[in-house]
Residue, then its C-alpha position, 0 to 999 in steps of 0.5 A: x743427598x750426594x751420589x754415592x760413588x766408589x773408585x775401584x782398583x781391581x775389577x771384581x766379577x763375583x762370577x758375573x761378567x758376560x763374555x761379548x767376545x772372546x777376549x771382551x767381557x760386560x760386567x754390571x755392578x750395583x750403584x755408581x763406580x769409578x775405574x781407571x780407563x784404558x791401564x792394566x787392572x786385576x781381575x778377581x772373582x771376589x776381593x780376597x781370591x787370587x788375581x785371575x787375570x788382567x784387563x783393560x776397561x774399554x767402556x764405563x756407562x752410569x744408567x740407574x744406579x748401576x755401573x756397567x764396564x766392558x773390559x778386555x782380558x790382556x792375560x790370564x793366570x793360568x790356575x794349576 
């Protein structure tokens, strides 16, 4: 019985992501996930919603069966 393991591209938050501080965020998915460090990704509230910023994953812990990634916001798209 393998691990399973998803590669993600975009992070997205389902309206789920703590604010640490103000520009810095903790977001805890279920199962095990892969994000690229440290380069601009997405930020969506779900896969289909516009682009509601971008960020960078400064932290990803694996810990049962969940995924969890600290991530700063670089830019916000403003929604007017």
């Amino acid at each position: 019985m393998g691990m399973p393991l998803e590669l993600n591209t975009m992070i997205v938050t389902k309206g789920k992501e703590i604010r640490l501080e103000e520009n810095l965020f903790l977001l805890e998915k279920e199962d095990y996930r892969l994000y690229p460090m440290n380069i601009p990704l997405e930020v969506r509230r779900t896969k289909e919603a516009e682009t509601s910023g971008i960020a960078t994953i400064e932290k990803l812990e694996w810990e049962n069966s969940k995924t969890s990634i600290t991530y700063k916001l670089i830019a916000l798209n403003s929604t007017n």
